[in-house]
SEKOLMI-516494 format. One record per residue (C-alpha): y, z, x. Coordinates in pm, whole numbers, plus 32768, in hexadecimal, padded with zeros to 4 digits. Layout:
N
YZX
...
***
This chain:
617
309EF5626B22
3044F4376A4D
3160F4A96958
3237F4826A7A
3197F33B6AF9
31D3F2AC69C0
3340F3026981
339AF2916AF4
32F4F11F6A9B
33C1F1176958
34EBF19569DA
34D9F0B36B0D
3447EFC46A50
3589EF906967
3684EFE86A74
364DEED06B64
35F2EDDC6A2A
377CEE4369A7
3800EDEE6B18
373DECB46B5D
3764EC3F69DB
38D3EC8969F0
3915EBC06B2C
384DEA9B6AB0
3907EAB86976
3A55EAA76A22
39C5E95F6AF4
3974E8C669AF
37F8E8C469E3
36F5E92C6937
36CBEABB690D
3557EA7F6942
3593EA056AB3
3647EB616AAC
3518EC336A35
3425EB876B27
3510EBFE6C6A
3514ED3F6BB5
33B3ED686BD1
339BECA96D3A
34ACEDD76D9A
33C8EEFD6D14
326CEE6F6D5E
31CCEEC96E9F
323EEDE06F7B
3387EE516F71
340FEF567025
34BDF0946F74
3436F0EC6E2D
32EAF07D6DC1
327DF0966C54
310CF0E46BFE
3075EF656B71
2F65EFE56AFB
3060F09069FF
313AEF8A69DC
3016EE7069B8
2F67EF4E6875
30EBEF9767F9
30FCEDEB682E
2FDFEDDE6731
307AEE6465F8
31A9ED5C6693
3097EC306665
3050ECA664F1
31B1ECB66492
320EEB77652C
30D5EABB6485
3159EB6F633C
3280EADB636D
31EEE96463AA
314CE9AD6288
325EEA2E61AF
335AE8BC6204
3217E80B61DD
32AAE6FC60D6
318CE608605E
32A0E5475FD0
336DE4F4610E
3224E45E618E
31D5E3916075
3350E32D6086
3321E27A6204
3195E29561CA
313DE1096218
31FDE12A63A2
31B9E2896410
3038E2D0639E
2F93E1A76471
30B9E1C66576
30AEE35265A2
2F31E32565C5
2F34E20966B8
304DE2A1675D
2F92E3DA67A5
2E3CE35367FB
2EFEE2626900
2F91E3936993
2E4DE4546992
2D91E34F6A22
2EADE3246B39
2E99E4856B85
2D13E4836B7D
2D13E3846CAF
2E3EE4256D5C
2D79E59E6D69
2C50E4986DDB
2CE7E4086ECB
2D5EE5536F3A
2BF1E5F06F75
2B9AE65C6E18
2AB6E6076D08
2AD0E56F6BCE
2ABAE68B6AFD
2C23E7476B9C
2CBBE6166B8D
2C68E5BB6A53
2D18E71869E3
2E3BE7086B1C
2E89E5B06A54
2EB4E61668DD
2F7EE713696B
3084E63169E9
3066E57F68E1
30F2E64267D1
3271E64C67BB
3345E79F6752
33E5E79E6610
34C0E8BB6660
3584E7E76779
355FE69366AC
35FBE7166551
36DAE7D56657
372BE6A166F7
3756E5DF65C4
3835E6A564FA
3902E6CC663B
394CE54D6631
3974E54B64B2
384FE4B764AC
3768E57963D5
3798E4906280
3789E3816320
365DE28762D3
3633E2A46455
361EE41C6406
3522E3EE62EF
3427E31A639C
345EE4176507
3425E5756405
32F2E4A3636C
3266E43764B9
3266E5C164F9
3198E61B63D4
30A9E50E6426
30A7E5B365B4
3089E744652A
2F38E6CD642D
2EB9E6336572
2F15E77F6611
2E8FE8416535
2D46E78364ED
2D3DE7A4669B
2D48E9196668
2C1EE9246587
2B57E844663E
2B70E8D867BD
2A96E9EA6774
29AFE91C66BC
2978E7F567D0
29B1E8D068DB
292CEA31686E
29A2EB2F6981
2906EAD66ADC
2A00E9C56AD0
28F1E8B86AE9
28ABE79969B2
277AE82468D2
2624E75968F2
2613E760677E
2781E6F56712
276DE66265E2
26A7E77E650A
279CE8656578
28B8E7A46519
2805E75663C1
27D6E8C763C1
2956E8EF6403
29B1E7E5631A
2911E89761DE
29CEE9CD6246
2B0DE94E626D
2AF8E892611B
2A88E9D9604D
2B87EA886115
2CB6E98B60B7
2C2EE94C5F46
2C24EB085F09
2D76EB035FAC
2DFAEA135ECC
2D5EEA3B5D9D
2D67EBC55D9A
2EA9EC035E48
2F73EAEC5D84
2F41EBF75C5F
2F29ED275D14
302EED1B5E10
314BEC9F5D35
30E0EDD75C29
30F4EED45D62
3235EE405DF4
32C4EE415C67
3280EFAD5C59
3341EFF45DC1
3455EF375D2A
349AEFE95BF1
34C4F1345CC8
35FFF09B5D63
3574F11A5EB7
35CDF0665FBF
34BAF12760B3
33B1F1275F91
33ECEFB15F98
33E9EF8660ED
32B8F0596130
31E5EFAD6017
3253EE2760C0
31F5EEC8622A
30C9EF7F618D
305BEE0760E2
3051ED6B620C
2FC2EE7562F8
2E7DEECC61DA
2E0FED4561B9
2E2DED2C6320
2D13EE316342
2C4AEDBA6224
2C3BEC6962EB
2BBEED14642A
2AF4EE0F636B
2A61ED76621F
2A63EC0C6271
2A17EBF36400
2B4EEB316458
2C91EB536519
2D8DEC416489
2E86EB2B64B9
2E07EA7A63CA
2E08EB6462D7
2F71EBCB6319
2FE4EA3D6304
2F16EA46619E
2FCBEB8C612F
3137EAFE618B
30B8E9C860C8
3044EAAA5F83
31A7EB5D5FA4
3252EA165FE4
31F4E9745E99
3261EAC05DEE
33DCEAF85D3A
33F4EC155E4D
33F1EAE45F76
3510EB105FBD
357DEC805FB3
343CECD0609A
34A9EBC661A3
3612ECA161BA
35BBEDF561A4
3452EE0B624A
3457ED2E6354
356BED98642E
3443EE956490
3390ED4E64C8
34A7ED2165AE
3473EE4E664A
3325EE3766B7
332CECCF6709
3431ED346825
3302EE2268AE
3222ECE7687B
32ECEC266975
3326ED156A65
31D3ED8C6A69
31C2EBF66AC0
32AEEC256BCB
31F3ED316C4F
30BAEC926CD3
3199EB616D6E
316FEB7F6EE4
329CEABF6F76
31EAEA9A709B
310FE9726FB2
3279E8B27006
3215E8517186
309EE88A7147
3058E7907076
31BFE6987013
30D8E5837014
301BE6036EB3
317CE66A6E57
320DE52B6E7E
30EEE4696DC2
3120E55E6CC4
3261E5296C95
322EE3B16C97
3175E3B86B84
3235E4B46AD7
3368E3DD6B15
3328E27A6B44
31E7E20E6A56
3211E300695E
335FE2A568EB
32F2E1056949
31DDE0FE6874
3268E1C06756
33A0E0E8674C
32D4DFAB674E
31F2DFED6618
3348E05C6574
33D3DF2665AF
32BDDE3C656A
32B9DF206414
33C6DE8563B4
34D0DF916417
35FADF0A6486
3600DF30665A
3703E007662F
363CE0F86570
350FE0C2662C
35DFE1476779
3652E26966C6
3507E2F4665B
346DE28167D0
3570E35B68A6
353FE4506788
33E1E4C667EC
342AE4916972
33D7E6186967
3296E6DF6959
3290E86B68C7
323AE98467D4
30EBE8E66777
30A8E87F68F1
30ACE9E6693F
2FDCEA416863
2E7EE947687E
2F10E99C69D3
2EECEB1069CA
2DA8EACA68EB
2CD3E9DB69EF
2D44EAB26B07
2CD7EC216A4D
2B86EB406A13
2B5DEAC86B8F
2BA8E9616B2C
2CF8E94B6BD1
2D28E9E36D3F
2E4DEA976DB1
2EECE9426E69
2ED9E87B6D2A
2F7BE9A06C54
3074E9C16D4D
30C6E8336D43
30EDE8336BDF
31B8E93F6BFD
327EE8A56D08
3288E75B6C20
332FE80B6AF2
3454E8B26BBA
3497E75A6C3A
3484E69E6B00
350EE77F6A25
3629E7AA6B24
3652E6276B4F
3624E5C569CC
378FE602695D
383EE54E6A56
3725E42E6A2A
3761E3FE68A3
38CFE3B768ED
3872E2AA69C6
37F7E1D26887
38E3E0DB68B5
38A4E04F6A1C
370EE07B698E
3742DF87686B
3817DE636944
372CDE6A6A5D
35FADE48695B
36D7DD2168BB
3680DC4769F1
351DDC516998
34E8DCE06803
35A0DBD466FF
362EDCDE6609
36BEDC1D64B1
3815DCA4642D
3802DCA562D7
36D8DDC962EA
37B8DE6E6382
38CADE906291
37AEDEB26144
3765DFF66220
38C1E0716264
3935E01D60F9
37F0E10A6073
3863E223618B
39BEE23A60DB
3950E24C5F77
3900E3A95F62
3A6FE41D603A
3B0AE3325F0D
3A92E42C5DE8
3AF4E5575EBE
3C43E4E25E4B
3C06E5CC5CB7
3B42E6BC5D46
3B91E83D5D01
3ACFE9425DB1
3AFEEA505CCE
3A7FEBEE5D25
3A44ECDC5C14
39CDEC745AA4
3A62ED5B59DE
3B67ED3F58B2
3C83ECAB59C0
3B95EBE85A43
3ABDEB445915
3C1CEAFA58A0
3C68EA2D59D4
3B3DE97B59DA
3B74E91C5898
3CE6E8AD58B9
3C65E7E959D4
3B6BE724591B
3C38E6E95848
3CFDE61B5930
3BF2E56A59DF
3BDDE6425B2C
3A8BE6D75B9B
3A92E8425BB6
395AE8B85C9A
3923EA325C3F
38BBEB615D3A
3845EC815CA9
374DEDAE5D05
36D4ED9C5B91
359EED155B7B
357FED225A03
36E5EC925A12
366CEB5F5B10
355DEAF55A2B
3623EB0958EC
371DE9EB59C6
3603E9485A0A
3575E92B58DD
36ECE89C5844
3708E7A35946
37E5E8515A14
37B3E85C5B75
3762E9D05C07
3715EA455D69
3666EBBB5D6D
36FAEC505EA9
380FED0E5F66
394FEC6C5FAA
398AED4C60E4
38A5EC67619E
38EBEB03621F
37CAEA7C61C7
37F3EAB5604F
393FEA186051
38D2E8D86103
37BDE8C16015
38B0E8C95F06
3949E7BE5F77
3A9AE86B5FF2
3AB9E7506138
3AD9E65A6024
3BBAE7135EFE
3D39E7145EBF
3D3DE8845E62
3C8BE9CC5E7D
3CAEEACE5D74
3C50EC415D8D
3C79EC945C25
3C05EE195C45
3CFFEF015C97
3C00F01D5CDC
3B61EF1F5DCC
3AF6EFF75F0E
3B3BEF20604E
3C26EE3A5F99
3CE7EE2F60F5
3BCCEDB561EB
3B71ECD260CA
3CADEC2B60BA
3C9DEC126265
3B65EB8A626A
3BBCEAA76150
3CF2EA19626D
3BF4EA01637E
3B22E91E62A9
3C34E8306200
3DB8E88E6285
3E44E7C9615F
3D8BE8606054
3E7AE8E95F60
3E37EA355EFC
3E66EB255DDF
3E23ECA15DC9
3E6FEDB85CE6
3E6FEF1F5D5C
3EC7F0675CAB
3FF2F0FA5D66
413EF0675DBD
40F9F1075F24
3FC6F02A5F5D
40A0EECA5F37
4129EEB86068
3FBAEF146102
3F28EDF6601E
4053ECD760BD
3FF6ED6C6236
3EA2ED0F6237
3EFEEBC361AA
3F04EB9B602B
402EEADD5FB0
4042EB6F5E50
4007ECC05E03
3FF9ED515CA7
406EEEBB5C6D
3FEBEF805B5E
40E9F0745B76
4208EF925B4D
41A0EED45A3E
4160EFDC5975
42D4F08059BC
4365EF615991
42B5EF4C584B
431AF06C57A9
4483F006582F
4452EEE9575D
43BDEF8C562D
44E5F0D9564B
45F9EF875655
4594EED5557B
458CF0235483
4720F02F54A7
4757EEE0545C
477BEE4B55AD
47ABECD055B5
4672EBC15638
4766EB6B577C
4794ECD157B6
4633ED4B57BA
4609EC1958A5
46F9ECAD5975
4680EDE759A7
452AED4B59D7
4589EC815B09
465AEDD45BA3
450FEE665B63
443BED585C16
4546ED7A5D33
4508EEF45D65
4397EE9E5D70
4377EDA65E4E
443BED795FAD
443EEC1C5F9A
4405EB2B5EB6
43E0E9B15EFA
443BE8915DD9
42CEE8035DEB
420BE9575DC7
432AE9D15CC8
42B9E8915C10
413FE8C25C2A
414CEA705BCB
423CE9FF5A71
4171E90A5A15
4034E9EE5A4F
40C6EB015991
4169EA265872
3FF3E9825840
3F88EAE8580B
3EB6EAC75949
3EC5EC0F59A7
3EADECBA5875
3FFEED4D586F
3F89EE0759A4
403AED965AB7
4182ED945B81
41A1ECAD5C8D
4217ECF65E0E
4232EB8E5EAB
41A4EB3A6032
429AEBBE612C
430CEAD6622F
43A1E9D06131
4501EA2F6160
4610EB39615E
45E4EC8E6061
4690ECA05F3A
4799ED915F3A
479BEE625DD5
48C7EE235CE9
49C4EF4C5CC7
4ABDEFB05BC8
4A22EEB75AD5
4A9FEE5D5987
49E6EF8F588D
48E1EEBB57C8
4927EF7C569A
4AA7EF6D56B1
4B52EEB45578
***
């Protein structure tokens, strides 16, 4: 029966999370608001079907150690330092501000000052799911506005996470502060330091040697199991060996796998189960939400959301300013973090499992997050009005202003001889050298390790990773390159490659070379506009060779070579005729290649008939 208990929470679990994600999707909110309805639709307040929480809560668990993995794993020390002298001190001050706000709301409300203390860091932690989410839907991402928001949010998860490690410490598990505080957080304090220097210092040589050996078996589910395996063993040892949280020691695993070559490759292929289970994670949320909390008790709601909403985002975009961030910037990183989310849940989930938190303050944070989270997107957009009402009272000098924008367009202006090129072998260490040659940047994917650190190690730029997946791309730099070449024509999933690739820049140019003639016309669907064809180029190479053998003349060879290109390719425009000539002239393709041009570009060709004989006279 537990079998069966457990299937019927998954299934139902994922079912209604598909529905509710999907229509929030198609409103243009945040999936997340979707997932939390989910589990508000299966949970026990609700009639129909009822999943078991109990199953879904200890499911949610493994969801909490994937999604601190992943914190972990985009942990990047350097975009901190980059933005380090505004969001450090502001981050902190922002957060104690909100804590403190929320200690004397939950006081004012009846409580003491050890749930509100808790109730407040709660709301005072931001999502970075919905604020990169909200970001990059803005084209705002690179921005320095961007920078100092996705810094702010590494400041906020440490504070998190530190949170985490102290609640059970301060508070043990009666949910009451310990008489004797300050040994056991000494006590802690030792722990967590042998438990972060062992991590670092043994799995910064361990880890990258395991995850080495995964990769030379070319195993995509031997890799993936050794990444999920990684994060789920140091996440015990924490909890086990060292006496702390295993969040901890899943945030210090995606950090030890993060400064790895393999960063990359594990954040594509093993965390869409992160994915996964982090949908369970915020349904099993969803769950224990009693809308009822809605009429019960709006006035903790509405304080909560005040905070949430109003000083949050006022106090973080005054220290930005007075930083010396232009207002403009200062706005954008304020209505930013007008949202509360994943780590809310879970020192949530945490203080309530310890009897810190009661069911009315879980259910107002919970209540909080739908709102914000809901609200955030439309709030972001409203930067504009922000910044000119803040005029009246903030003096904001112009010429900041423009240092900052000039220093956000630098890196789009080097996109400009950028080549994102897949596939290192003899085609494609032949391009990169050709492009060298002429000054443009070639950035390199391959699945070679050996292959990425021999790049490396001559300069050349070299991602290790799967082209198949967004995320690779962008990190390659695709958004900002002229052209994308897939220089393997045994490349599996050249297709969705070259789709994704349009979904990520539409004016990329693209080149790819396939096998068969049958597979061009695939190739030009799915959006590449120059397609090379092993099969013709060869044919029309021995053409060549058999002509040239009976003493045909330069011009007529050239004719027969352009009735052959014709026959290839069902349409042909002057500016990709121009580009595949001049590749194969150059030598670019080895002598490999015959090239069907984008369709769409104008009418086919229509073959010449009863030609002159090339060989006549």
């Amino acid at each position: 029966m537990h079998d069966i208990d457990l299937i019927l929470t998954l299934t139902g679990g994922f079912a209604a999370a598909l529905v509710f994600g999907y229509i929030t999707f198609r409103l243009k909110l945040s999936p997340i608001v979707g997932y939390l309805l989910a589990g508000i639709a299966v949970g026990p307040t609700s009639p129909g079907f009822t999943a078991d929480p109990h199953l879904a809560e200890q499911l949610a668990e493994v969801g909490v150690i994937l999604l601190m993995f992943g914190v972990g794993l985009q942990f990047q020390i350097k975009e901190l330092l980059a933005v380090r002298r505004a969001v450090v001190p502001g981050a902190v001050i922002q957060c104690v501000t909100a804590t403190a706000l929320g200690a004397v709301l939950c006081r004012w409300n009846g409580w003491g000052w050890s749930p509100g203390v808790v109730f407040g860091m709660s709301i005072s932690v931001s999502s970075t799911v919905v604020l990169v989410r909200v970001l990059a839907d803005n084209g705002a991402l690179h921005t320095r506005a961007g920078h100092v928001a996705v810094g702010w949010l590494v400041v906020e998860d440490l504070i998190a996470v530190f949170a985490l490690v102290m609640l059970p410490v301060v508070f043990g598990t009666g949910g009451g502060a310990s008489s004797s505080v300050l040994p056991q957080v000494e006590i802690a304090a030792v722990k967590v330091v042998a438990m972060v220097a062992t991590t670092l210092l043994v799995g910064d040589r361990v880890v990258p040697w395991v995850l080495d050996r995964a990769a030379a078996t070319r195993s995509r589910e031997l890799f993936t199991l050794t990444v999920l395996t990684t994060a789920l063993g140091i996440a015990v040892a924490a909890a086990k060996v060292f006496d702390v949280s295993m969040a901890l020691g899943a945030f210090l695993a995606g950090m030890v796998v993060g400064r790895s070559p393999f960063s990359l490759r594990a954040a594509v292929e093993a965390l869409p189960m992160r994915d996964a289970f982090a949908v369970l994670f915020f349904v099993s949320v969803g769950m224990l939400f009693n809308p009822s909390a809605l009429w019960e008790s709006p006035g903790l709601i509405a304080a909560a959301l005040a905070v949430v909403m109003v000083a949050k985002p006022l106090v973080s975009t005054l220290i930005i300013h007075a930083a010396g961030h232009p207002l403009r910037t200062a706005v954008a990183v304020g209505l930013s973090l007008t949202q509360i989310g994943e780590f809310s849940f879970i020192l949530a989930s945490a203080a309530r499992r310890m009897g810190i938190l009661d069911l009315e303050a879980h259910n107002a944070v919970i209540a909080a997050a739908i709102v914000t989270i809901t609200i955030n997107p439309m709030l972001y957009r409203a930067i504009g009005p922000v910044e000119r009402l803040l005029k009246r009272f903030i003096k904001d000098p112009g010429p900041v202003e423009n240092r900052v924008q000039h220093d956000e367009d630098a890196p789009e202006e080097s996109g400009r001889h950028r080549v994102v090129l897949i596939g290192y072998g003899p085609v494609g260490k032949t391009l990169s050298r050709l492009l060298r040659d002429n000054r443009i940047d070639p950035v390199v994917i391959e699945l070679n390790m050996e292959t990425v650190r021999r790049l490396e190690g001559e300069g050349i730029r070299a991602l290790y990773g799967d082209a198949m997946h967004a995320d690779v791309l962008r990190h390659a730099g695709v958004d900002r390159a002229i052209a994308l070449i897939l220089s393997s024509s045994t490349m599996s999933g050249g297709k969705e490659t070259i789709r994704l690739a349009r979904d990520v820049n539409k004016d990329v140019f693209i080149l790819a070379r396939t096998n068969y003639l049958r597979e061009v016309a695939e190739m030009r669907d799915a959006g590449a506009d120059v397609v090379f064809s092993g099969e013709g180029e060869v044919a029309l190479a021995m053409t060549e060779a058999l002509l040239h053998r009976l003493g045909a003349t330069p011009e007529q060879i050239d004719s027969e070579r352009a009735r052959a290109h014709d026959e290839f390719s069902d349409v042909i425009d002057a500016g990709a005729e121009a580009s595949i000539l001049a590749a194969v002239a150059a030598g670019v393709m080895d002598g490999d290649a015959t090239p069907p041009s984008p369709a769409g570009s104008g009418a086919p060709r229509t073959p010449t008939t009863g030609r002159e004989d090339p060989l006549a006279g």
